[in-house]
C-alpha positions in Angstrom: 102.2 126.0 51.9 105.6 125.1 53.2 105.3 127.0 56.1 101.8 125.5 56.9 103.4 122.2 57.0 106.2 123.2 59.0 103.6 124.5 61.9 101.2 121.4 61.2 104.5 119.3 62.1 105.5 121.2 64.6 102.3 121.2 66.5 101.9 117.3 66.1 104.8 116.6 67.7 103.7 119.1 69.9 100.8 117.0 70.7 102.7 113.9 71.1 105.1 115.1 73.3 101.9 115.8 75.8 100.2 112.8 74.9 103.4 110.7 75.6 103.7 112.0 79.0 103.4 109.9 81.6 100.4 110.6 83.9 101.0 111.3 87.6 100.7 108.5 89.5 99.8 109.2 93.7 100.8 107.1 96.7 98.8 107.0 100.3 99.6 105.8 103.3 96.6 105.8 106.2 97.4 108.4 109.2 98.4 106.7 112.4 96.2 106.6 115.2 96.4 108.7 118.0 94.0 107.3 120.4 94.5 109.3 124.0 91.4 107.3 126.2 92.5 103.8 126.8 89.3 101.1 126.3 90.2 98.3 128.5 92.7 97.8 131.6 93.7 94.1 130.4 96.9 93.2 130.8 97.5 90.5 128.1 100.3 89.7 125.5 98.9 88.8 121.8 100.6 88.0 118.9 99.5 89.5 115.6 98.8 86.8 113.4 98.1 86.8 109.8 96.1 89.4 107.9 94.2 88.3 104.8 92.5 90.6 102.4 89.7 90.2 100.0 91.3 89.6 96.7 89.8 92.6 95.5 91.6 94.7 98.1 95.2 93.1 97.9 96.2 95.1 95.4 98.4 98.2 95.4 95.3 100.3 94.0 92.7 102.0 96.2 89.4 100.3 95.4 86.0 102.5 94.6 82.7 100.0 94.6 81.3 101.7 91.3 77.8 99.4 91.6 76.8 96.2 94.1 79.0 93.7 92.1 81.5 96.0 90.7 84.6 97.3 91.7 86.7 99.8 90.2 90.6 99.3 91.3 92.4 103.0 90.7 95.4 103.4 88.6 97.1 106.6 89.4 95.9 106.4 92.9 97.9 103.4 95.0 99.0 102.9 98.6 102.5 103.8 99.4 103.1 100.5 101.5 101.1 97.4 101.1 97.7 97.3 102.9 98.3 94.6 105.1 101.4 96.3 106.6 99.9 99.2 107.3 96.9 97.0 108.9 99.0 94.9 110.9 101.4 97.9 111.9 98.5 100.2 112.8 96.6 97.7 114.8 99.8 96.8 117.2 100.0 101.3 117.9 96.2 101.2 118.0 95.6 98.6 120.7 98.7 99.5 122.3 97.2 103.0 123.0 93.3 101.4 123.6 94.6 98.9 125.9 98.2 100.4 126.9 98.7 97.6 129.6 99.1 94.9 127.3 101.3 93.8 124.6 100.8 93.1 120.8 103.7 92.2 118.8 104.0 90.5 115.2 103.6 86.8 115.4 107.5 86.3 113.8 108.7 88.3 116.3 107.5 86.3 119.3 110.2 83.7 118.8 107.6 81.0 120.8 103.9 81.2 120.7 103.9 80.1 124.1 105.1 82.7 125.1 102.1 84.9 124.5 98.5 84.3 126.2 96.6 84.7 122.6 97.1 84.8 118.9 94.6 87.1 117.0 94.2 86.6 113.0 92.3 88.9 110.5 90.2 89.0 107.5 89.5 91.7 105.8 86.4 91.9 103.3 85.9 96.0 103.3 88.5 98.5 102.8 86.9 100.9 100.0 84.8 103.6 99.0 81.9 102.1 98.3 78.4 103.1 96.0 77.2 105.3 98.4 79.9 107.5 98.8 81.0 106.2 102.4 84.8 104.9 103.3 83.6 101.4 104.4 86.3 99.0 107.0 84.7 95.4 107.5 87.5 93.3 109.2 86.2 90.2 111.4 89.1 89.1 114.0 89.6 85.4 115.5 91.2 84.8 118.9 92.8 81.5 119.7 94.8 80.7 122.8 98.3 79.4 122.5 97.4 76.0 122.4 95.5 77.0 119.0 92.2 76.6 120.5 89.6 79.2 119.2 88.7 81.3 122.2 86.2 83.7 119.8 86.1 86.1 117.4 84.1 89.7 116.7 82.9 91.4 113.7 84.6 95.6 113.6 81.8 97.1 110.8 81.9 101.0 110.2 81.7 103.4 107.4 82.4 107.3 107.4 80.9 109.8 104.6 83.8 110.7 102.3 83.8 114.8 101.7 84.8 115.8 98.4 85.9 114.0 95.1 89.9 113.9 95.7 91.4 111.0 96.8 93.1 112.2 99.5 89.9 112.6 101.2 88.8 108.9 100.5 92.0 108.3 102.5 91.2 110.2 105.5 87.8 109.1 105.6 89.6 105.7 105.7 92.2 106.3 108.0 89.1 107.4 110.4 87.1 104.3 109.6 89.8 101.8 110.5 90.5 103.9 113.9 86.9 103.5 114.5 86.9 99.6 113.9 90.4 99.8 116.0 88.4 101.0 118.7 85.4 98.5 118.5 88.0 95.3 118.7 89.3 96.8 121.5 86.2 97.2 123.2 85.5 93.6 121.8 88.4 91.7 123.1 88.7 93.4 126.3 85.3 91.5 127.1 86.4 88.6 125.9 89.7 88.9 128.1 87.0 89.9 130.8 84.7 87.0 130.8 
């Protein structure tokens, strides 16, 4: 009998030694772009205003749309840096390999507005897997003019089919996504620099 209750105790502590392990928690950061066709000739200098996510999406936690109206923020799955960084930083590389003739530099890094021939601000209401299994990007931009006059803004819309379960494929299919809305801003404001 004693030796049953010395294994019984052993193996419950057994068990909460595993159970008292700390689960594994992942960080992701979206792959850069690496754009090699330019979109547009324009030769303009913009500084990258403010970025503002959906509450939902501001967050450390990826975000999976489990139904219509719910949304499912991950726990052991987080980005590495906070989304808005890696927005605003990939959006200057992005544009600055779409439209290589121009400039894009953060807004606190201009030192004087003036300086610049437009501003550009984002908002951000899609970033996520959502319920049909697609990476969806929804990010509508706003162009102003240095004397803070609206000049117009554009609407960059696109999903990509996520392959497989793991959650470094939602990633990728993300990554993809945002290069794809990269490239329909800069097809969309090098009209507007156009007209």
């Amino acid at each position: 009998m004693r030796v049953f209750l010395i294994s019984m105790f052993a193996l419950s502590l057994g068990l909460v030694g595993c159970a008292s392990e700390p689960p594994q928690i992942r960080h992701f950061v979206l792959t850069e772009p690496a754009f090699t066709l330019p979109e547009s000739n324009a030769n303009i200098r913009v500084a990258v205003g403010s970025i503002r996510l959906a509450e939902f999406l501001s967050g450390s936690s990826l975000v999976v749309e489990e139904a219509p109206n719910e949304m499912r923020l991950t726990r052991q799955h987080r980005w590495a840096d906070r989304l808005e960084q890696q927005i605003e930083r990939q959006f200057r590389q992005g544009m600055s390999q779409l439209m290589p003739n121009s400039q894009w530099v953060p807004l606190l890094s201009t030192g004087y507005l003036r300086t610049m021939d437009y501003r550009i601000d984002f908002y951000v209401d899609a970033f996520h897997l959502n319920n049909e299994g697609q990476a969806r990007v929804r990010v509508q931009w706003f162009l102003r003019n240095t004397d803070e006059h609206f000049i117009q803004s554009g609407i960059a819309d696109q999903q990509v089919a996520v392959e497989g379960s793991d959650y470094a494929n939602l990633v990728s299919a993300l990554s993809s996504t945002w290069h794809q809305a990269l490239r329909d801003m800069a097809t969309q404001i090098g009209t507007v620099h156009n007209e």
